[in-house]
C-alpha positions in Angstrom: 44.7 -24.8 -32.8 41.4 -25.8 -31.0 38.5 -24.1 -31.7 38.3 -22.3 -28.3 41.5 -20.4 -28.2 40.5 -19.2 -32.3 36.8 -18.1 -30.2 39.2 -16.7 -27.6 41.0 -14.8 -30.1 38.7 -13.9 -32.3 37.3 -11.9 -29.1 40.5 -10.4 -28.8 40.4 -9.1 -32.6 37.0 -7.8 -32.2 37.8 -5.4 -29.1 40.7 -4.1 -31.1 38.9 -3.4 -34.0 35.9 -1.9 -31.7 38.2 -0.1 -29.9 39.6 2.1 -33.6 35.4 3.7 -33.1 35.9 4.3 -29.3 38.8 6.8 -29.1 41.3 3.9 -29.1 44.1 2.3 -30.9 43.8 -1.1 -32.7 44.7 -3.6 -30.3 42.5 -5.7 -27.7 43.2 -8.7 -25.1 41.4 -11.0 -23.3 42.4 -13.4 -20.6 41.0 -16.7 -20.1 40.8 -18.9 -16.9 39.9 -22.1 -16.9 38.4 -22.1 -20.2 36.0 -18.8 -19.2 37.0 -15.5 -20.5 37.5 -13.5 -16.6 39.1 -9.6 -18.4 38.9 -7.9 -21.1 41.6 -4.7 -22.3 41.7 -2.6 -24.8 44.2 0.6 -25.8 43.0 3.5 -24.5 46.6 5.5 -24.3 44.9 8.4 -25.9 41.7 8.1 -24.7 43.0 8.0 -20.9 46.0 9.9 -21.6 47.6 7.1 -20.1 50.8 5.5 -21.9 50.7 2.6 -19.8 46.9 2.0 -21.0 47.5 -1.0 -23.3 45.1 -3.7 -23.9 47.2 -6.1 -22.3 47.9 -3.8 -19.5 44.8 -3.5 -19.0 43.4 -6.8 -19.7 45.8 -7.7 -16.7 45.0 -5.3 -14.3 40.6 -6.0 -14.5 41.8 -9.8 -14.4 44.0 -8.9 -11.2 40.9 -7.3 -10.0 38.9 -9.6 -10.7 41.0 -12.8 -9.0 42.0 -10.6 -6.0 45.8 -11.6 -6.6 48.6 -10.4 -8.8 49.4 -14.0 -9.6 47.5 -15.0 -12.8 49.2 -18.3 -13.4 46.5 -20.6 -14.3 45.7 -18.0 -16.8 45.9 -17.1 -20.7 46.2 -14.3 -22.3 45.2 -13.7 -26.2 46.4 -10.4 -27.6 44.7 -9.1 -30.8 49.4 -8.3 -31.9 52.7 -9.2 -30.5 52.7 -7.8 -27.6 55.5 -4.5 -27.0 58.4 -4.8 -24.5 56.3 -3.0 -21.5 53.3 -5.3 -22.6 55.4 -8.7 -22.4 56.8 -7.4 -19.1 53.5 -6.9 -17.5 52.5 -10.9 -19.1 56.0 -12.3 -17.6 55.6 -10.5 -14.0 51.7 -11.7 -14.0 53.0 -15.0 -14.7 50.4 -15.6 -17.2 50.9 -19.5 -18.5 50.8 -18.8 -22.3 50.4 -16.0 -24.8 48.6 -15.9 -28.2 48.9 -13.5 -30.3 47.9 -12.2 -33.9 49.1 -9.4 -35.6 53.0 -9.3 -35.1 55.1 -6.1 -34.1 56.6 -5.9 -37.9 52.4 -5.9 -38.9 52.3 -2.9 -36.2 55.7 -1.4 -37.2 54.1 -1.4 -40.5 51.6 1.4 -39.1 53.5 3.3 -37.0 52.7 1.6 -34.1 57.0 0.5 -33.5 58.5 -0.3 -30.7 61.9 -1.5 -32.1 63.6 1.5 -30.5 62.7 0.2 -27.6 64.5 -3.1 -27.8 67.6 -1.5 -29.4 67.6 1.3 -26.2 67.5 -2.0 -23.9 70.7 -3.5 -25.9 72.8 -0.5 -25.3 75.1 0.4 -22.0 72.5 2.7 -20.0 75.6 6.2 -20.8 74.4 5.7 -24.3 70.7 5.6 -24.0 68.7 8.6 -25.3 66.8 9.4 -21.9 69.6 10.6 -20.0 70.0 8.3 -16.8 71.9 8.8 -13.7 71.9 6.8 -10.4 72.0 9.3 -7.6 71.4 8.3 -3.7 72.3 4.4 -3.7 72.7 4.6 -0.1 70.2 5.7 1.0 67.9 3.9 -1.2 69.6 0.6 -0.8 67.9 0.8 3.2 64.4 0.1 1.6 65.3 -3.0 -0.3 67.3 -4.3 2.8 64.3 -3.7 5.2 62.2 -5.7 2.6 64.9 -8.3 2.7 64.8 -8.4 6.0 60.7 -8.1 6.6 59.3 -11.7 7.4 55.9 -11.1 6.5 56.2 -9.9 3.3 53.9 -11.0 -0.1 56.6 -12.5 -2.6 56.0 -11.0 -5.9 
Protein backbone atom coordinates (compact mmCIF):
# COMPACT_ATOMS: atom_id res chain seq x y z
CA UNK A 1 0.00 0.00 0.00
CA UNK A 2 1.46 3.50 -0.73
CA UNK A 3 1.92 5.70 1.92
CA UNK A 4 -0.90 8.10 1.01
CA UNK A 5 -3.89 5.84 1.13
CA UNK A 6 -2.24 4.51 4.87
CA UNK A 7 -2.38 8.82 5.56
CA UNK A 8 -5.78 8.61 3.96
CA UNK A 9 -6.75 5.97 6.26
CA UNK A 10 -5.21 6.71 9.09
CA UNK A 11 -7.63 9.88 8.84
CA UNK A 12 -10.40 7.72 8.58
CA UNK A 13 -9.34 5.80 11.95
CA UNK A 14 -8.89 8.97 13.80
CA UNK A 15 -12.57 10.44 13.07
CA UNK A 16 -13.94 7.17 14.24
CA UNK A 17 -12.10 7.05 17.25
CA UNK A 18 -12.90 10.97 17.80
CA UNK A 19 -16.19 10.46 17.00
CA UNK A 20 -16.63 7.49 20.40
CA UNK A 21 -16.00 11.38 22.69
CA UNK A 22 -18.58 13.25 20.40
CA UNK A 23 -21.84 11.33 20.94
CA UNK A 24 -20.95 8.96 18.11
CA UNK A 25 -20.30 5.45 17.23
CA UNK A 26 -16.73 4.16 16.23
CA UNK A 27 -16.57 4.39 12.67
CA UNK A 28 -15.29 7.41 10.35
CA UNK A 29 -14.71 7.94 6.37
CA UNK A 30 -13.06 10.03 4.25
CA UNK A 31 -13.18 10.49 0.56
CA UNK A 32 -10.40 11.41 -1.55
CA UNK A 33 -10.23 13.06 -5.04
CA UNK A 34 -7.45 13.39 -6.86
CA UNK A 35 -5.16 12.64 -4.20
CA UNK A 36 -6.90 15.73 -1.78
CA UNK A 37 -9.11 14.59 0.87
CA UNK A 38 -12.67 16.72 -0.43
CA UNK A 39 -15.38 14.91 2.79
CA UNK A 40 -15.25 13.74 5.82
CA UNK A 41 -18.27 11.44 7.78
CA UNK A 42 -18.56 10.17 10.85
CA UNK A 43 -21.56 8.04 12.76
CA UNK A 44 -23.81 10.19 14.27
CA UNK A 45 -27.05 7.64 14.30
CA UNK A 46 -27.53 8.45 17.84
CA UNK A 47 -26.34 11.68 17.95
CA UNK A 48 -28.79 12.83 14.96
CA UNK A 49 -31.27 10.34 15.63
CA UNK A 50 -30.71 9.47 12.25
CA UNK A 51 -30.22 5.63 11.25
CA UNK A 52 -29.18 6.53 7.98
CA UNK A 53 -26.26 8.79 9.65
CA UNK A 54 -23.24 6.53 8.88
CA UNK A 55 -19.83 7.73 8.27
CA UNK A 56 -19.96 6.67 4.88
CA UNK A 57 -23.31 8.01 4.42
CA UNK A 58 -22.25 10.86 5.33
CA UNK A 59 -18.87 11.08 4.06
CA UNK A 60 -20.83 10.75 0.65
CA UNK A 61 -23.45 13.15 0.99
CA UNK A 62 -20.66 16.53 2.13
CA UNK A 63 -18.61 15.02 -0.91
CA UNK A 64 -21.84 15.16 -3.13
CA UNK A 65 -22.20 18.63 -1.75
CA UNK A 66 -19.17 19.56 -2.14
CA UNK A 67 -18.64 18.33 -6.12
CA UNK A 68 -22.21 19.57 -6.92
CA UNK A 69 -23.01 16.03 -8.54
CA UNK A 70 -24.15 12.68 -7.31
CA UNK A 71 -21.60 11.04 -9.46
CA UNK A 72 -18.38 10.60 -7.42
CA UNK A 73 -16.50 8.45 -9.83
CA UNK A 74 -13.00 9.74 -9.85
CA UNK A 75 -13.31 9.31 -6.18
CA UNK A 76 -12.13 7.05 -3.08
CA UNK A 77 -13.48 6.28 -0.26
CA UNK A 78 -11.52 4.98 2.96
CA UNK A 79 -13.79 3.69 5.76
CA UNK A 80 -12.36 3.42 9.33
CA UNK A 81 -14.62 -0.93 8.99
CA UNK A 82 -16.25 -2.93 6.25
CA UNK A 83 -18.70 -1.08 5.31
CA UNK A 84 -22.72 -2.51 6.20
CA UNK A 85 -25.16 -3.39 3.35
CA UNK A 86 -26.97 0.21 3.31
CA UNK A 87 -23.34 1.68 3.55
CA UNK A 88 -21.98 -0.37 0.39
CA UNK A 89 -25.17 0.61 -1.36
CA UNK A 90 -24.74 4.22 -0.93
CA UNK A 91 -20.59 3.59 -2.24
CA UNK A 92 -21.96 1.36 -5.36
CA UNK A 93 -24.88 4.07 -6.32
CA UNK A 94 -22.10 7.03 -5.84
CA UNK A 95 -19.98 5.12 -8.04
CA UNK A 96 -17.08 5.67 -5.87
CA UNK A 97 -13.88 3.92 -7.92
CA UNK A 98 -12.47 1.98 -4.86
CA UNK A 99 -13.03 1.26 -1.21
CA UNK A 100 -10.58 0.78 1.70
CA UNK A 101 -11.44 -0.32 4.57
CA UNK A 102 -10.07 -1.40 8.12
CA UNK A 103 -11.87 -3.01 10.68
CA UNK A 104 -14.05 -5.80 9.07
CA UNK A 105 -17.85 -6.45 9.87
CA UNK A 106 -16.87 -9.77 11.96
CA UNK A 107 -14.34 -7.07 14.05
CA UNK A 108 -17.83 -4.98 14.32
CA UNK A 109 -20.08 -8.10 14.85
CA UNK A 110 -17.63 -8.64 17.53
CA UNK A 111 -19.15 -5.48 19.43
CA UNK A 112 -22.48 -5.54 18.60
CA UNK A 113 -22.34 -3.46 15.86
CA UNK A 114 -23.85 -6.74 13.34
CA UNK A 115 -25.37 -6.46 10.43
CA UNK A 116 -25.47 -10.12 9.32
CA UNK A 117 -29.25 -10.19 9.69
CA UNK A 118 -29.24 -7.97 7.30
CA UNK A 119 -27.67 -10.03 4.50
CA UNK A 120 -29.55 -13.22 5.59
CA UNK A 121 -33.14 -10.94 5.35
CA UNK A 122 -31.79 -10.07 1.70
CA UNK A 123 -31.29 -13.93 0.89
CA UNK A 124 -34.80 -14.94 1.83
CA UNK A 125 -38.16 -14.74 -0.49
CA UNK A 126 -39.52 -11.18 0.61
CA UNK A 127 -43.16 -13.63 2.43
CA UNK A 128 -40.52 -14.71 4.73
CA UNK A 129 -38.81 -11.62 5.81
CA UNK A 130 -39.41 -10.34 9.37
CA UNK A 131 -40.76 -6.75 8.37
CA UNK A 132 -43.89 -7.69 6.94
CA UNK A 133 -44.01 -6.52 3.18
CA UNK A 134 -46.81 -6.21 0.87
CA UNK A 135 -46.98 -4.66 -2.69
CA UNK A 136 -50.30 -2.69 -2.84
CA UNK A 137 -51.14 -0.12 -5.80
CA UNK A 138 -48.76 -1.40 -8.78
CA UNK A 139 -50.85 0.35 -11.17
CA UNK A 140 -51.01 3.20 -10.25
CA UNK A 141 -47.55 3.55 -9.21
CA UNK A 142 -46.19 1.90 -12.27
CA UNK A 143 -47.49 5.57 -14.15
CA UNK A 144 -44.52 7.38 -12.46
CA UNK A 145 -41.79 5.12 -13.56
CA UNK A 146 -43.32 5.18 -17.16
CA UNK A 147 -43.49 8.99 -17.36
CA UNK A 148 -39.76 8.96 -16.25
CA UNK A 149 -39.22 6.40 -18.94
CA UNK A 150 -40.70 8.42 -21.23
CA UNK A 151 -39.22 12.06 -19.95
CA UNK A 152 -36.39 13.13 -22.37
CA UNK A 153 -34.75 15.48 -20.27
CA UNK A 154 -34.19 13.57 -17.45
CA UNK A 155 -30.64 13.33 -15.19
CA UNK A 156 -29.54 9.50 -15.46
CA UNK A 157 -28.73 8.33 -12.14
Amino acid sequence: MLKKEEDFMREAIGLSIANIENNGGPFGAVIVKDGKVIAKGVNRVTSNNDPTAHAEVNAIRNAAEVLGTHDLSGCEIYSSCEPCPMCLGAIYWARLDKLYYANTKQDAKDIDFDDSFIYEELDLPIEKRKIPTIQILKDEAIQAFNKWQSKVDKIEY
